[in-house]
N, C-alpha and C positions, 0 to 999 in steps of 0.2 A: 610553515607560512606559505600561503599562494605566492605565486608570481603574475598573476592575475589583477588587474586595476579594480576588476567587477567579476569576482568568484560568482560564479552558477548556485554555490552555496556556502554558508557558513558557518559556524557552532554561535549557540547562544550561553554560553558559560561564563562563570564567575567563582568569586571567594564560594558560596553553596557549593558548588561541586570540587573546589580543593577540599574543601574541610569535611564532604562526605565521604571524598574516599580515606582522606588521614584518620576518617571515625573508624574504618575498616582495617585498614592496614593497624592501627593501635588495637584494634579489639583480637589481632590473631587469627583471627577465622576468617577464611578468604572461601572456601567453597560453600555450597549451597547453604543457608541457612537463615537468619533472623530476619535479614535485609530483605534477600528472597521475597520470605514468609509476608513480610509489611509492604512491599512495593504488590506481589500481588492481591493481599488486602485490598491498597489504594488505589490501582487501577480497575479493578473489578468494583466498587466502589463507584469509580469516576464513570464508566462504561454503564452500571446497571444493571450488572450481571449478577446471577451466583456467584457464578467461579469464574476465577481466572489462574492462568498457570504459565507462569515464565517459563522460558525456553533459549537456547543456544543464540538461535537469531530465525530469521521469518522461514527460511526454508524450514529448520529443523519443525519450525510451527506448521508449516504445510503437509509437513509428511508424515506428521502426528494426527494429526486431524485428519487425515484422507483414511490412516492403519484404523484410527478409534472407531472409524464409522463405516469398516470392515469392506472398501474399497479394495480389489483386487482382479485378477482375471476375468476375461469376458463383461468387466465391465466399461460402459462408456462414461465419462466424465464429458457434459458439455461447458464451455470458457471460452474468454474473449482470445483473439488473435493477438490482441496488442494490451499484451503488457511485458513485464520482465520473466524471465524463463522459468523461473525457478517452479511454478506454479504446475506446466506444463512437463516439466521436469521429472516433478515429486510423482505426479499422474502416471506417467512411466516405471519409476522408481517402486511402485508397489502393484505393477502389471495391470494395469488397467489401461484404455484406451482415450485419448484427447481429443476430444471433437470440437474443432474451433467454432465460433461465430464471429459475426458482423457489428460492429459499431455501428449506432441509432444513424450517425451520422460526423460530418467533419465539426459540426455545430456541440455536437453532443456526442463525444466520442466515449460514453460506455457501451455494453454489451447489451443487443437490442432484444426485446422480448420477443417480440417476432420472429426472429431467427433463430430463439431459443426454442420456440415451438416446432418451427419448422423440422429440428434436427433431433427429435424426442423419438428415439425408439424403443423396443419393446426390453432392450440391453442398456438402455441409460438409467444410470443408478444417482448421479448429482450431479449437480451444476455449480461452478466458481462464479461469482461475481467480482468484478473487482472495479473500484472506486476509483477510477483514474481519476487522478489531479488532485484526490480530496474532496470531489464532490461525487456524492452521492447516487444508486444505479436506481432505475427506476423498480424500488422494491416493493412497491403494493402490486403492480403485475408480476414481476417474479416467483413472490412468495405463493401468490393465486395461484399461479400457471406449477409450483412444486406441489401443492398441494392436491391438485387436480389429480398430478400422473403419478404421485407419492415419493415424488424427487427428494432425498437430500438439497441442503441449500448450505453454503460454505462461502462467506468474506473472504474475500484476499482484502482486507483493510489496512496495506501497509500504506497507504497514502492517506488514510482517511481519520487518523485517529486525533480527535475532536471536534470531529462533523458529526452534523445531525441530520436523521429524517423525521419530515409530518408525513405522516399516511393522510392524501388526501381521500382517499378511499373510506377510511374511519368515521364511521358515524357519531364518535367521540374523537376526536383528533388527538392524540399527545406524540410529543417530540420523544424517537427514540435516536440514539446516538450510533454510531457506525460502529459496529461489533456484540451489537443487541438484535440483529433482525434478521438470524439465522440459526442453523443447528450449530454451528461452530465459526467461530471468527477469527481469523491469524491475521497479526503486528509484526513491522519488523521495526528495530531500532538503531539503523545501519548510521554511519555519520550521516547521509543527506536528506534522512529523515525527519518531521519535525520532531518527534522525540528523538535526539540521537545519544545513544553511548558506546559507540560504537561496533559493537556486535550485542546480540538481544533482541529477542521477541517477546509474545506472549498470543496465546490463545486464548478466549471466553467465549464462556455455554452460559447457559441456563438448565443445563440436561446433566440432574447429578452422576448419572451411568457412565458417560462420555467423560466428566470430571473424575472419576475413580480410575476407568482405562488408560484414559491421560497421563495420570500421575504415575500410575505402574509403565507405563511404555516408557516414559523419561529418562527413567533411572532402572537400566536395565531388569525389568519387571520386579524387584525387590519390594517387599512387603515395608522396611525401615531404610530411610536417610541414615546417612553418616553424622549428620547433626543429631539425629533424636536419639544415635548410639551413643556420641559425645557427651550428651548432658544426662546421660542415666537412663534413657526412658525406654532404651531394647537395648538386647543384647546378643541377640539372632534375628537374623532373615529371614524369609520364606522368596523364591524368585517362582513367580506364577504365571511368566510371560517371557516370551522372546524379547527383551524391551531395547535400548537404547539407551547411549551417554547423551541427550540431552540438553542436560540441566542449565543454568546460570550460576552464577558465580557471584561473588557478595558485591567486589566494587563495581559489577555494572548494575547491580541493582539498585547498588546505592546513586549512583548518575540517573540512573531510570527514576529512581523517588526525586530528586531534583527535577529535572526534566519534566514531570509531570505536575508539578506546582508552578511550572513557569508557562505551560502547554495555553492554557485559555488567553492568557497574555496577549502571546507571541501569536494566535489563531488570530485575534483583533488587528495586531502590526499588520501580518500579511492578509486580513483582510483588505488594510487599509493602501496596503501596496498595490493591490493586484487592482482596486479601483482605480490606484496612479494610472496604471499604466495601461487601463480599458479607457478612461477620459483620452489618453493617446492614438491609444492604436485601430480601437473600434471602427475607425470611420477609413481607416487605411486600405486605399482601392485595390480590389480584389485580392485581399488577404481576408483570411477567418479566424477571427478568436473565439475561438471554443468558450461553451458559459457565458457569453455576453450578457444574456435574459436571464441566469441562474437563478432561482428563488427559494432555496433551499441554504441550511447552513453548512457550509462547505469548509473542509479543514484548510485549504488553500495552501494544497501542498508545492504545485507545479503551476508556471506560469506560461500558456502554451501560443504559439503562432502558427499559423497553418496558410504556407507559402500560396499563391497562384501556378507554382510549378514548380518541377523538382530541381530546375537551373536557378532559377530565382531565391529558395529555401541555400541553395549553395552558394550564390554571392550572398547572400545576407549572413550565412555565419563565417565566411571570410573577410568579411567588410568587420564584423563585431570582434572576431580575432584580432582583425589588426588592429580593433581600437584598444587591445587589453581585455575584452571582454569573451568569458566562456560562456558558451554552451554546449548545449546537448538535443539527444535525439529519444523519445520516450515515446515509442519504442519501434524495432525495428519489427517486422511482420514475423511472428513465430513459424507460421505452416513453412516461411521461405528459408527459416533454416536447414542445413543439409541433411540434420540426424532428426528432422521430423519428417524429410521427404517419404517415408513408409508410410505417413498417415493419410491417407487420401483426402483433399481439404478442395469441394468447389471454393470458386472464385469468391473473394470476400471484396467487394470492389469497394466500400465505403475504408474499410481497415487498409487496403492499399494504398488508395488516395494518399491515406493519415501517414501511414511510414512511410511515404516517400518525400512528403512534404513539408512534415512538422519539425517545430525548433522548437525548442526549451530554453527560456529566458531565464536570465538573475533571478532568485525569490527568494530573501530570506528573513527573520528578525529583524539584525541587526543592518539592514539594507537603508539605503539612505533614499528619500525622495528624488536629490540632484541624482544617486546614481541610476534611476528609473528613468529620468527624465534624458540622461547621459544613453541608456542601452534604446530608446524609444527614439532621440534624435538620430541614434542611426540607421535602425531599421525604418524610419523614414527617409531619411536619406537615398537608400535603396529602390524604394519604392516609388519615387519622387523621381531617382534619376531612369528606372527602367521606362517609367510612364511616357518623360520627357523623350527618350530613344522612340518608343513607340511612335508618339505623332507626327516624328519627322516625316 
């Protein structure tokens, strides 16, 4: 249980997820298999995709997807500065090189196409996108701009999973959903995700070649499951690949099939949150809410504020402390941590801004209006009384 009056976040569960996992724990079978099998069915399914292929949790997704798509030495991976490490991590983790970019801006803080160009060399091999907040990067330029220099293109979609894009670009327009508008797309399904079970990912293609590598890399390159040895269907392996333990396990996948029938729901609630709390704070003198204009369907994973300064960002979440209420920081500048100082990163002056400034507010389901209007009275509060100091 939180100690928190107003948690940053909180599960949306019920009797459906006791009695998913009681169907697991009675069936016996707790590693890889039927659940698996069905949650990635329905997610690949809900997504769009060919295939989809559950996984460990969002890293072990990242660094599958980077090995499938034969990333490694001398090459350059271009990604945002500001997101969570793991991305910039994995990049490392299979010898390749991290080439940060710049946020569009504090307004619109994904990864700006512009400065994906700008940083294109003759050694960049893909580029990460990632959907901060749940809303969507601007992917008709991107995907142009991979196609152009013959970029790889790879979702970090762990925020984004039940958001959509229109290609305005389309001279037939259809809505494609976040983990459809790339060679590879990785989820994670950590607790303060809106799918949460608490560890779990998944990856989705449309690229049967990359779904075959996929699945041998999982499970330490091995040709059969320990499931399809179980129910009779091999009785030998063949290991064709340096591969990796991977895999998922039955009860998270069984919370993940949950979770994913309650996901469009719970997308509508925190849509209908996060307009609470833009009729609030929009007009808040010189503060920036990100996505104010957003016109896209956005998963509305994060609910962001973007201080006038970095003293200000810091009495407002000591003021929201003290009222009971958490938050957080999404995220702190990658290139400024100590173990990327080897990567030579100019100055990314829009992504600084953003780390130095930005708060993370309550977002979640089961979140109450009062409590929106509870975390909103105080961060106006703040900003009411710095104003009031000001004119003296």
């Amino acid at each position: 249980m939180s100690d928190w009056l107003i948690p940053l976040c909180d599960l949306d569960y019920g009797p459906e997820e006791e009695a998913a996992v009681l169907r697991v724990l009675r069936s016996r079978w707790l590693s890889m298999g039927p659940e698996v099998q069905k949650f990635e069915e329905e997610f690949a399914d809900y997504i769009g995709t060919r295939h989809a292929l559950a996984v460990a949790n969002g890293t072990a997704a990242l660094h599958l997807a980077y090995l499938a798509l034969g990333l490694g030495p001398g090459d350059e991976v271009i990604q945002p500065a500001i997101n969570f490490v793991a991305a910039a991590n994995m990049t490392v983790a299979v010898g390749a090189t991290p080439v940060f970019a710049d946020i569009i801006g504090l307004e619109e803080p994904t990864i700006d196409p512009d400065d994906i160009a700008r940083k294109v060399t003759g050694r960049t091999k893909a580029v990460v996108v990632m959907h901060y907040g749940g809303y969507l990067c601007r992917m008709a330029e991107i995907r142009e701009l991979c196609q152009k220099h013959g970029l790889l293109l790879i979702e970090d979609a762990c925020h984004a999973v039940g958001g959509s894009y229109l290609n305005p670009m389309d001279r037939t327009p259809h809505v494609l959903k976040a983990g459809n508008l790339s060679d590879l797309a990785c989820f994670s399904f950590f607790s303060n995700k809106n799918m949460a079970t608490g560890e779990g990912g998944m990856i989705t293609t449309n690229r049967d070649e990359l779904n075959q590598r996929l699945r041998l890399l999982r499970s330490h390159g091995m040709s059969t499951l320990t499931w399809d040895r179980h129910r009779g269907h091999a009785s030998f392996y063949e290991v064709s690949a340096h591969g990796y333990n991977y895999r998922l396990d039955e009860i998270h996948a069984a919370l993940g099939r949950c979770q994913l029938v309650r996901l469009d729901g719970n997308t509508t609630r925190r849509e209908e949150l996060v307009a609470a709390y833009h009729s609030q704070l929009n007009d808040l003198p010189r503060w920036v809410i990100p996505f104010a204009d957003y016109a896209g369907e956005s998963a509305y994973h994060l609910m962001i504020a973007v201080a006038p300064s970095v003293e200000l960002r810091e009495e407002a979440a000591g003021r929201l402390r003290s009222a009971g209420i958490q938050t957080s920081l999404h995220y702190p500048l990658i290139p400024a941590f100590e173990v990327f100082a080897r990567f030579p990163t100019p100055r990314l002056e829009a992504s600084e801004h953003f780390a130095h400034r930005t708060i993370t507010l309550p977002l979640f389901p089961t979140m109450t209006l009062d409590q929106v209007d509870a975390v909103c009275a105080n961060l106006q509060g703040v900003a009411l009384r710095r104003a009031s100091r000001a004119a003296l």
